[in-house]
C-alpha atoms as a printed R data frame, in Angstrom:
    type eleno elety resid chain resno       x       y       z
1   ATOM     1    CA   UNK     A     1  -9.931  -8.782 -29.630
2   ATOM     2    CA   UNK     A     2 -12.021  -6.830 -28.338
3   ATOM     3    CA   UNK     A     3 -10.666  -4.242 -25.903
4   ATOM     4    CA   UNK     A     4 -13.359  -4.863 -23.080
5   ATOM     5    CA   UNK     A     5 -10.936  -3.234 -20.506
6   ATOM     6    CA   UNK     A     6 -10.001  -0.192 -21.892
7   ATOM     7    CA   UNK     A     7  -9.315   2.641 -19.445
8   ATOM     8    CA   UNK     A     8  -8.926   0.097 -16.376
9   ATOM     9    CA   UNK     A     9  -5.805  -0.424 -14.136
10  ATOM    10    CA   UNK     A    10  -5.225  -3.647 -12.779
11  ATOM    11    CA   UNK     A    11  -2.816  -4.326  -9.834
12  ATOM    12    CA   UNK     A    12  -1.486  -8.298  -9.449
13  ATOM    13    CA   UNK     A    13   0.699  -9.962  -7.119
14  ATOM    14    CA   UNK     A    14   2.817 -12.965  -7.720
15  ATOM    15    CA   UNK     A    15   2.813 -11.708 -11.733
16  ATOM    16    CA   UNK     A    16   6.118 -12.357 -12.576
17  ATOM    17    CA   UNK     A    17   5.285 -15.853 -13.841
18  ATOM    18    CA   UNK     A    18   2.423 -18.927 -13.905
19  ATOM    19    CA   UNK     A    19  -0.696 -18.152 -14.323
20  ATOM    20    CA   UNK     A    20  -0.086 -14.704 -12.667
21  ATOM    21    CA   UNK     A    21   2.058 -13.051 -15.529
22  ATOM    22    CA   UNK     A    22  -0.736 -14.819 -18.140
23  ATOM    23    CA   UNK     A    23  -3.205 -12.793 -16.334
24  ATOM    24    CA   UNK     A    24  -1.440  -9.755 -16.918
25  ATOM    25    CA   UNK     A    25  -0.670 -10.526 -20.677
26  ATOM    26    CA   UNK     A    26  -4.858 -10.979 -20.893
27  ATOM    27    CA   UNK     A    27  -5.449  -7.834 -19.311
28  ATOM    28    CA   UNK     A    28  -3.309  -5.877 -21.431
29  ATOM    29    CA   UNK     A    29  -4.752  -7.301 -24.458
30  ATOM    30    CA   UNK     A    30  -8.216  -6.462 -23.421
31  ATOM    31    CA   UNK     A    31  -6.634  -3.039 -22.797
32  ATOM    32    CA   UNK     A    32  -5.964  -2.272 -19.363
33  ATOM    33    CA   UNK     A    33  -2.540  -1.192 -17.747
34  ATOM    34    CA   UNK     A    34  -1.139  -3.632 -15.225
35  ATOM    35    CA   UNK     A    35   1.136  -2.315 -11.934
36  ATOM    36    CA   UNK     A    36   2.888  -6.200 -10.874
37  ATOM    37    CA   UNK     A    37   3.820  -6.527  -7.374
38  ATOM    38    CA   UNK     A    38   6.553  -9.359  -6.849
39  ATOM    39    CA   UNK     A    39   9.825 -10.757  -4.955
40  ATOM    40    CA   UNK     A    40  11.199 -12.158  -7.992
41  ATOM    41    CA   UNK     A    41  12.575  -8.579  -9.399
42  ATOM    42    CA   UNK     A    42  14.377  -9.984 -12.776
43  ATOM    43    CA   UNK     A    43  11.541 -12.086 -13.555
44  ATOM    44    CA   UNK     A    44   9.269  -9.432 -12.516
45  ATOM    45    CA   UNK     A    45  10.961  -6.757 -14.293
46  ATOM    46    CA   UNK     A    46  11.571  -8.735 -17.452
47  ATOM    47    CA   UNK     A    47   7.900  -9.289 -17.807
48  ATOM    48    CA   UNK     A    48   6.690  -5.680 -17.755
49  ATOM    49    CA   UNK     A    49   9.306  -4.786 -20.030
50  ATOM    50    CA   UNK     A    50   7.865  -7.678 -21.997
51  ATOM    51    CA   UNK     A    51   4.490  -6.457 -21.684
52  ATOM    52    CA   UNK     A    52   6.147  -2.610 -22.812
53  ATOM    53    CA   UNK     A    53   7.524  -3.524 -25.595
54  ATOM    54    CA   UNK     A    54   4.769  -5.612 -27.329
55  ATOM    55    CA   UNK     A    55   2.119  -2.822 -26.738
56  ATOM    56    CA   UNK     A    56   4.762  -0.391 -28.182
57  ATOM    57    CA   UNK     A    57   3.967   2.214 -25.167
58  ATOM    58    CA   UNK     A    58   4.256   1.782 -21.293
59  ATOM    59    CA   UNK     A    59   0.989  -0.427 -20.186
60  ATOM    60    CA   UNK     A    60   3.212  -1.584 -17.222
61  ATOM    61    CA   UNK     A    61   4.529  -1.073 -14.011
62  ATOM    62    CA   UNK     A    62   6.763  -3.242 -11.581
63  ATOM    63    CA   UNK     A    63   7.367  -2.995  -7.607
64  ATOM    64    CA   UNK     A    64   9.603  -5.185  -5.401
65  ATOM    65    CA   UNK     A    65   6.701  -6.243  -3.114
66  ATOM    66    CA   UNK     A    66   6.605  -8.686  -0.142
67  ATOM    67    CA   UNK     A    67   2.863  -9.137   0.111
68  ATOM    68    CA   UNK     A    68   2.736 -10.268   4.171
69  ATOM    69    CA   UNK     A    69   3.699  -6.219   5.183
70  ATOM    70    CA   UNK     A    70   1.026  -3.551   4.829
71  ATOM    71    CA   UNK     A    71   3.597  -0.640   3.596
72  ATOM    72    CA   UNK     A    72   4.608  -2.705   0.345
73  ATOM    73    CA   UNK     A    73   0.869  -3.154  -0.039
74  ATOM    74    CA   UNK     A    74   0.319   0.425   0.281
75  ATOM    75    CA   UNK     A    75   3.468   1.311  -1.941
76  ATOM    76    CA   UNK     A    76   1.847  -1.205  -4.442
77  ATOM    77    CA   UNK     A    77  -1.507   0.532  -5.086
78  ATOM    78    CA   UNK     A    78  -0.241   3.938  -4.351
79  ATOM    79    CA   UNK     A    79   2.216   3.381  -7.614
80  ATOM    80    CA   UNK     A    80  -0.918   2.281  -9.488
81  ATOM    81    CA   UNK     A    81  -2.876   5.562  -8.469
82  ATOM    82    CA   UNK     A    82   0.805   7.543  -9.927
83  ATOM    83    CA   UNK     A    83   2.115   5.909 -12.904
84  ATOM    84    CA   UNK     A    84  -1.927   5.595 -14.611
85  ATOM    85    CA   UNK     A    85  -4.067   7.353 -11.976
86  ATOM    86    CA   UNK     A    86  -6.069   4.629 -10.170
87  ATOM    87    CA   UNK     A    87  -7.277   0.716  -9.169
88  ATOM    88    CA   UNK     A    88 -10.163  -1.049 -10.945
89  ATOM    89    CA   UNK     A    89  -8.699  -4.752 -10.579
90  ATOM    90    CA   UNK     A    90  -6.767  -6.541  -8.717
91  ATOM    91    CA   UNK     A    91  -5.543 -10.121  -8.637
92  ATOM    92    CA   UNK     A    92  -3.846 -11.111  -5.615
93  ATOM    93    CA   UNK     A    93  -2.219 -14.232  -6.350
94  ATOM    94    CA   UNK     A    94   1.078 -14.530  -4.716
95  ATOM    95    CA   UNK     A    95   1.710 -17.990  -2.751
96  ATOM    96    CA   UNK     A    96   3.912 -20.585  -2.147
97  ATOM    97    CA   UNK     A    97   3.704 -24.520  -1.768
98  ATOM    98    CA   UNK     A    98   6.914 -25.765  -0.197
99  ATOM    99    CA   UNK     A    99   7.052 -27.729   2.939
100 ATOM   100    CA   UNK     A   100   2.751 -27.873   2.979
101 ATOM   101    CA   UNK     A   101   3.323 -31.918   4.252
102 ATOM   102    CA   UNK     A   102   4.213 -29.717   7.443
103 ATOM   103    CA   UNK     A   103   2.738 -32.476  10.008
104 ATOM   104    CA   UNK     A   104   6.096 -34.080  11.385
105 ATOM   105    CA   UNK     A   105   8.477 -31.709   9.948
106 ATOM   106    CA   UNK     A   106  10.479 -29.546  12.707
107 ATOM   107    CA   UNK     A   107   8.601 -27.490  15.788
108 ATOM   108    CA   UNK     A   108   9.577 -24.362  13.383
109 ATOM   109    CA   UNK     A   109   7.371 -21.326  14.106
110 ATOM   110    CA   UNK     A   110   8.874 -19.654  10.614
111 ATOM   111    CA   UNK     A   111   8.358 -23.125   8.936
112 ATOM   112    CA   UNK     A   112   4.411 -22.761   9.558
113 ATOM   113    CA   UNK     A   113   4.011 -19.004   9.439
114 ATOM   114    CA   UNK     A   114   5.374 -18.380   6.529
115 ATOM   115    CA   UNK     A   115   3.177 -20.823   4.615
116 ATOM   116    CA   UNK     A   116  -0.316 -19.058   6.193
117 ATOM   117    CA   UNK     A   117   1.213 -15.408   6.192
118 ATOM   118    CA   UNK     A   118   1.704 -15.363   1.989
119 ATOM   119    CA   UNK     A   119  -1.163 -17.800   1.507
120 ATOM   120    CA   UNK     A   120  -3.569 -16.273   3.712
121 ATOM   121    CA   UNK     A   121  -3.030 -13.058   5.863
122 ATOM   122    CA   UNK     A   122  -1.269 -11.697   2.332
123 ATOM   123    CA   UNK     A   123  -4.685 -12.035   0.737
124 ATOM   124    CA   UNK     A   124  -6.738 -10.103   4.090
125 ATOM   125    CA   UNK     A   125  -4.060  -7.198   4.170
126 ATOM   126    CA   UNK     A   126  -4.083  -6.821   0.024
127 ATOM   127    CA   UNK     A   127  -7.905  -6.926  -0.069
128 ATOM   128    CA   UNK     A   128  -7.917  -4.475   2.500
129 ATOM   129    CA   UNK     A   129  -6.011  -2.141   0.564
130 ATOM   130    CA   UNK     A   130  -7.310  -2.850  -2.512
131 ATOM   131    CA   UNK     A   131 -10.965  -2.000  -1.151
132 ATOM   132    CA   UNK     A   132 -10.042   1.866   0.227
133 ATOM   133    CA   UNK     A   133  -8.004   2.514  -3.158
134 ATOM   134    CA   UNK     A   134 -10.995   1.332  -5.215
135 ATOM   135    CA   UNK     A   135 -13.435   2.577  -3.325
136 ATOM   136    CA   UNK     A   136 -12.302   6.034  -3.763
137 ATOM   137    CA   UNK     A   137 -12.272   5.483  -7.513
138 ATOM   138    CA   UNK     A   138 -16.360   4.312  -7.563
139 ATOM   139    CA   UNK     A   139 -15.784   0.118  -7.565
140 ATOM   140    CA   UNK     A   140 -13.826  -2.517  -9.290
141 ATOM   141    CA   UNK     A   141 -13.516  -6.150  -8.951
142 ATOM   142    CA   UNK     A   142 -10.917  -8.157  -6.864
143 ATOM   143    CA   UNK     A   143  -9.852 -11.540  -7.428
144 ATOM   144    CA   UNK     A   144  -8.104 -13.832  -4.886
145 ATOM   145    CA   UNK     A   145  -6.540 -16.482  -5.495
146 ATOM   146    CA   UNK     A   146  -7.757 -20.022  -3.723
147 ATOM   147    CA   UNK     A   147  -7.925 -23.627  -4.671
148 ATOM   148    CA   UNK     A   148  -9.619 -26.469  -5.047
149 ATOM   149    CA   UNK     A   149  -7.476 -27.614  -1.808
150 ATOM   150    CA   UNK     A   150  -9.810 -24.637  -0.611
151 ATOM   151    CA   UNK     A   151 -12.539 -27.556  -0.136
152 ATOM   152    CA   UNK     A   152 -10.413 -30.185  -0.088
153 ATOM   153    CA   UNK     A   153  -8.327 -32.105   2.253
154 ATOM   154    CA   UNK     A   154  -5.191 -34.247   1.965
155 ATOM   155    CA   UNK     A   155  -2.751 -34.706   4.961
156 ATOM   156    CA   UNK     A   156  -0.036 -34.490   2.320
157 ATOM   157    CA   UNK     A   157  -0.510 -30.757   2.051
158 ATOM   158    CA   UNK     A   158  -2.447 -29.927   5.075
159 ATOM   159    CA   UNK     A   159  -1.239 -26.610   5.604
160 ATOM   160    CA   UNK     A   160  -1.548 -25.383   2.419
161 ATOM   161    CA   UNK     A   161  -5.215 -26.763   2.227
162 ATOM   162    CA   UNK     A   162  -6.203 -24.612   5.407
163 ATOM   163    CA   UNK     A   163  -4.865 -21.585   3.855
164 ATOM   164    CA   UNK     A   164  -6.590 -21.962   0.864
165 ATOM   165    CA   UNK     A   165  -9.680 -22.831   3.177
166 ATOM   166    CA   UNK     A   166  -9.019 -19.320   4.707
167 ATOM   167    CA   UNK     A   167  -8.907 -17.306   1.578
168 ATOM   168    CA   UNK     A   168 -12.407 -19.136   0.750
169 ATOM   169    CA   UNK     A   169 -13.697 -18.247   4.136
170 ATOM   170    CA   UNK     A   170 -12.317 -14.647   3.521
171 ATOM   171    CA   UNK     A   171 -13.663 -14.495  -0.260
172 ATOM   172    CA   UNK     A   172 -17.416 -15.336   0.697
173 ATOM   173    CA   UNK     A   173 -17.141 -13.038   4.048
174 ATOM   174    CA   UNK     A   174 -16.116  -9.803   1.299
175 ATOM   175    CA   UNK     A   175 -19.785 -10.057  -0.285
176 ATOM   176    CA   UNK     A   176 -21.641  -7.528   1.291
177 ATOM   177    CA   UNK     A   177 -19.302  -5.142   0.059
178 ATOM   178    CA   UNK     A   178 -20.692  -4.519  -3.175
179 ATOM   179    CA   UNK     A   179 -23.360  -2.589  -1.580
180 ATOM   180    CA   UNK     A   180 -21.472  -0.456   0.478
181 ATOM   181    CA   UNK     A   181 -18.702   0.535  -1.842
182 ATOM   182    CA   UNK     A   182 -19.238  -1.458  -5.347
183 ATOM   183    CA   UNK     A   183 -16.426  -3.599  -5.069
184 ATOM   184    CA   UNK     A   184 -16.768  -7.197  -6.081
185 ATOM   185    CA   UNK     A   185 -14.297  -9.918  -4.463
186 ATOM   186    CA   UNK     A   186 -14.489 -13.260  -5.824
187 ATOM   187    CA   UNK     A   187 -11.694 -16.231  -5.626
188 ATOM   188    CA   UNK     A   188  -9.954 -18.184  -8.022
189 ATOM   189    CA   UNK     A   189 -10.020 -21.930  -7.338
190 ATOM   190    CA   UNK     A   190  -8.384 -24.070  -9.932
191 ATOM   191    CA   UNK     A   191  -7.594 -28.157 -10.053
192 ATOM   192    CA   UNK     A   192  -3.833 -28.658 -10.635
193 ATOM   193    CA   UNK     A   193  -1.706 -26.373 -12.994
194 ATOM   194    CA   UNK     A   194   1.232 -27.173 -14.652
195 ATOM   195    CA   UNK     A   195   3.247 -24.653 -12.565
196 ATOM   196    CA   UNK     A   196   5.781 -24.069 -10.557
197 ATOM   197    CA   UNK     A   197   3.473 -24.144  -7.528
198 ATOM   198    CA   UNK     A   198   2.539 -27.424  -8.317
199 ATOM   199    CA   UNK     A   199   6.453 -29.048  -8.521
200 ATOM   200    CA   UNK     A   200   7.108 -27.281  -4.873
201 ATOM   201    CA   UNK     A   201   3.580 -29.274  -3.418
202 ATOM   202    CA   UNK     A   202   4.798 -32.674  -4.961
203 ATOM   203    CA   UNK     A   203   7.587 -33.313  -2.123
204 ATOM   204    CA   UNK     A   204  10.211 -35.006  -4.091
205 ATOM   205    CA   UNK     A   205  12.532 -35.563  -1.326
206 ATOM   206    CA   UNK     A   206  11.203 -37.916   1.138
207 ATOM   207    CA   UNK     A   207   9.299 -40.483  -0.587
208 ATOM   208    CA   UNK     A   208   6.197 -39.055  -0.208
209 ATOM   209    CA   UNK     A   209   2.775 -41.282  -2.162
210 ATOM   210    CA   UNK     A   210   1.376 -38.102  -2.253
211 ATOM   211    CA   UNK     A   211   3.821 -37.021  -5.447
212 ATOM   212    CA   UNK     A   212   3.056 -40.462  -7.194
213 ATOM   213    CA   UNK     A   213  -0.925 -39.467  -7.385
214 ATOM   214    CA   UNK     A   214  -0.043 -35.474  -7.978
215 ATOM   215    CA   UNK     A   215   2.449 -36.894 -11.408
216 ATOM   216    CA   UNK     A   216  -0.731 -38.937 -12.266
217 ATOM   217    CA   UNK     A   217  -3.117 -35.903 -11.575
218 ATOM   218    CA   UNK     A   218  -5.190 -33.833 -14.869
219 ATOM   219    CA   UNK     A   219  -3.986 -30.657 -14.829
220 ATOM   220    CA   UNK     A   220  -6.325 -27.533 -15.550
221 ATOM   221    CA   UNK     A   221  -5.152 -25.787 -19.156
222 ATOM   222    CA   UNK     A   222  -3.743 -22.035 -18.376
223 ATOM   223    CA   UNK     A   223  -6.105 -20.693 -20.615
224 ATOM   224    CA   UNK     A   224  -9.197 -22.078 -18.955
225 ATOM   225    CA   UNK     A   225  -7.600 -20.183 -15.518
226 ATOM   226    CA   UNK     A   226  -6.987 -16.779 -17.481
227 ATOM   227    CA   UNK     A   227 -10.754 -17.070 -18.478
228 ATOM   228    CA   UNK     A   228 -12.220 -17.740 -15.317
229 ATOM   229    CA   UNK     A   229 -10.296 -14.628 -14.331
230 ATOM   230    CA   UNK     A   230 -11.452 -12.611 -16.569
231 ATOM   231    CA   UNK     A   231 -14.904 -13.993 -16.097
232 ATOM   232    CA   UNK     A   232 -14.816 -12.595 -12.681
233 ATOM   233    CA   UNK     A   233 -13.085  -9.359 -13.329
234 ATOM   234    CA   UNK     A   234 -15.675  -8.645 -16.494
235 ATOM   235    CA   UNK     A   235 -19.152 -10.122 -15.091
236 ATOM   236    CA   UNK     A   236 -20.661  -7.856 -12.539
237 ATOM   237    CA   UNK     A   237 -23.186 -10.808 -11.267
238 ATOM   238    CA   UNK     A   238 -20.102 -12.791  -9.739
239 ATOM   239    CA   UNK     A   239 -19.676 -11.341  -6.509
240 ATOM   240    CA   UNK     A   240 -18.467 -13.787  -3.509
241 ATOM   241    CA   UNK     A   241 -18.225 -16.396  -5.715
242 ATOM   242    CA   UNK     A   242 -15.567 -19.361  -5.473
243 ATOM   243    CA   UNK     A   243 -15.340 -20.246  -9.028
244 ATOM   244    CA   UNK     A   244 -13.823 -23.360 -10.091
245 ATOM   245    CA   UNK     A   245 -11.271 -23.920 -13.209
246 ATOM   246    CA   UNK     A   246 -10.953 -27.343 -14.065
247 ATOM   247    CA   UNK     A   247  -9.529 -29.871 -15.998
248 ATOM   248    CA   UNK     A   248 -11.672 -30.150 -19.651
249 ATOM   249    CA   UNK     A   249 -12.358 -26.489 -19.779
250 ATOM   250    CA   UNK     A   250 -14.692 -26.546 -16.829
251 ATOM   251    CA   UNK     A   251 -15.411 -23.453 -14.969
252 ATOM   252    CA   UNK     A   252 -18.081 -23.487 -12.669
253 ATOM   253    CA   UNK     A   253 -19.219 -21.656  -9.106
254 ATOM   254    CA   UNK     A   254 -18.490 -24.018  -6.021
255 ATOM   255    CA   UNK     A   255 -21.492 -23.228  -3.671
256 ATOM   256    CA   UNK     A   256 -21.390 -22.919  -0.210
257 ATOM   257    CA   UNK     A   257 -23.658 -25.185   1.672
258 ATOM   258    CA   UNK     A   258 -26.636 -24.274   2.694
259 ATOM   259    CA   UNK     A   259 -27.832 -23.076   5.826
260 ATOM   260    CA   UNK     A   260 -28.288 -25.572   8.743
261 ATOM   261    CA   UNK     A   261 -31.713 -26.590   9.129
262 ATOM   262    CA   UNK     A   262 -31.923 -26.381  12.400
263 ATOM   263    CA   UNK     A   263 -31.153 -22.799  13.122
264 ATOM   264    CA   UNK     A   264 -33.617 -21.528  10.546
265 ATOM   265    CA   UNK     A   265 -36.467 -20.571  13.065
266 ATOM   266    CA   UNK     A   266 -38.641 -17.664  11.739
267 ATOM   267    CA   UNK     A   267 -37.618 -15.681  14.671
268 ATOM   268    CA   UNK     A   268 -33.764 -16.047  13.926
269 ATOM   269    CA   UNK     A   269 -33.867 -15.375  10.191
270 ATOM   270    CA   UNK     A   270 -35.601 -11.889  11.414
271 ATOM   271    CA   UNK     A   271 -32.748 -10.783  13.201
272 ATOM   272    CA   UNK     A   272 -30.492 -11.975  10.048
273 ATOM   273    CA   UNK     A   273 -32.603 -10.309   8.352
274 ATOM   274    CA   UNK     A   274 -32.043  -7.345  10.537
275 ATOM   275    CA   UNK     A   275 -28.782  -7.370  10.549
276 ATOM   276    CA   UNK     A   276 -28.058  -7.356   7.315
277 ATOM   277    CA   UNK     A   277 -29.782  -4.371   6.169
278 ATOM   278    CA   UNK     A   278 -27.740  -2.030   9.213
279 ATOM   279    CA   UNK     A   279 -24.604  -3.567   8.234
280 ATOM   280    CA   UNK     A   280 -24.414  -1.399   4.881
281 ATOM   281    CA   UNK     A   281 -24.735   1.285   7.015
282 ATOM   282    CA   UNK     A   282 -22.353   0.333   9.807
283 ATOM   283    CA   UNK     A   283 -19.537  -0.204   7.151
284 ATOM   284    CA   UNK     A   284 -20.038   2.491   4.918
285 ATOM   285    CA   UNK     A   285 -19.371   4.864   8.058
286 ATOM   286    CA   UNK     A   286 -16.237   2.278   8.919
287 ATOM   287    CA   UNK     A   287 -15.057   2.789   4.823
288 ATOM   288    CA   UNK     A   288 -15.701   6.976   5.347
289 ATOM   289    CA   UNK     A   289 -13.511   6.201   8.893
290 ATOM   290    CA   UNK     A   290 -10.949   4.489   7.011
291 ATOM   291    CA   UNK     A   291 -10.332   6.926   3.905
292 ATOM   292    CA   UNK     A   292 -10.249   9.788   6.534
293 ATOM   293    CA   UNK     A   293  -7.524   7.809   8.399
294 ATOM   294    CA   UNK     A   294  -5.694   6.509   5.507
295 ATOM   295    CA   UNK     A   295  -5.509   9.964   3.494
296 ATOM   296    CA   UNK     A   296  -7.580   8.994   0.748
């Protein structure tokens, strides 16, 4: 294979296993060094020593790394920058499923939170980081990951459909970026994966239909994830883009919709207009602001 990604350095949550740790096994083979963020230390661990010992030299790192606090974010990135001396990539794809039927379950403010603060506020606050580290270096390309459930709805998971909703939202809201600091964010948004994830959604525990029709569901193959990755991270014309991996080998770009009609006056699409073209400038002072403050 071709080593496409020589010279790069990739940071990934959730890596330790599912289609997070065959990320990381793609990106080394395509050459790049990997730095994997997770809670799950002996998995974690075992896989970069995995990943060590089949490249025959140290391509890997591994940090204990709860993704909803800023410092192990920080202490993520900032071990990429020491062990192989920067961030091109990263694929922030921690997140859990359990107890996303969340309607009638208990009044439990952890119950709820938890669910939106890996999901959702994990992805903001790593993309965040991600952007001043890489933006320092001249680019690179991040990659969050969604869901289908990200346009989807199903009472049955509910809350896990409006935080995949919010990484979406987030995801197309990052596109400007590219033009103020070369940094591409895109989000993964794949159909059903034979995962672990994907047990923890089917509630198995309370008779719910909803695990009936998930048993019955087409799954998406790993490899056609890992390539719709990698199609992200390696094609510089994705940028905002909530591509699809789905069942048969299908990966394709789920488009927004379009603009309502009736706000499109010629007056209004002026002032977009407008205000688009001073945004650059308003964030590229905000990213010199934010390097200043952040020591970078």
């Amino acid at each position: 294979m071709t080593k496409s990604l020589e010279g790069k350095v990739a940071v990934l949550t959730g890596a330790s296993r599912n289609i997070g740790k065959a990320v990381a096994v793609e990106l080394v083979s395509r050459g790049a060094k990997v730095v994997i963020g997770d809670i799950l230390d002996k998995q974690g661990e075992e896989t970069v020593q995995e990943l060590n010992n089949s490249a025959g030299s140290k391509v890997a790192a591994y940090i204990h790394t709860d993704v909803t606090k800023y410092d192990d974010n920080v202490a993520l990135f900032k071990l990429a920058e020491k062990e192989f001396g920067g961030v091109d990539i990263a694929f922030l794809n921690a997140g859990i499923g359990t107890n996303a039927n969340t309607m009638f379950m208990p009044l439990d403010d952890k119950l709820d939170e938890r669910m939106l603060d890996i999901n959702t506020t994990a992805v903001v606050k790593g993309t965040k980081v991600a952007m001043l580290h890489m933006a320092k270096r001249g680019g690179g390309a991040i990659v969050n990951t969604a869901s289908v459930a990200g346009f989807l709805a199903s009472p049955s998971v509910g809350i896990y459909a409006a935080s995949k909703h919010g990484v979406v939202g987030w995801t197309r809201s990052c596109g400007i970026f590219k033009e103020v600091c070369n940094v591409r964010v895109n989000a993964l948004c794949p159909y059903w994966v034979s995962t672990d994830l994907k047990t923890d959604l089917a509630n198995k525990t309370n008779n719910d239909p909803f695990d009936t029709m998930v048993s019955s569901a087409p799954t998406t193959d790993m490899e056609t994830v890992v390539e719709a990755v990698m199609r992200m991270i390696e094609d510089e014309s994705l940028n905002s883009t909530t591509l699809l991996a789905l069942p048969g080998n299908v990966i394709r770009a789920q488009e927004p919709i379009p603009p309502y009609p009736e706000i499109l006056s010629e007056e209004y699409l002026s002032t977009v207009k407008k205000y688009q073209a001073e945004s650059i400038a308003f964030y590229k002072q905000q990213l010199a602001d934010a390097l200043k403050r952040y020591g970078l």
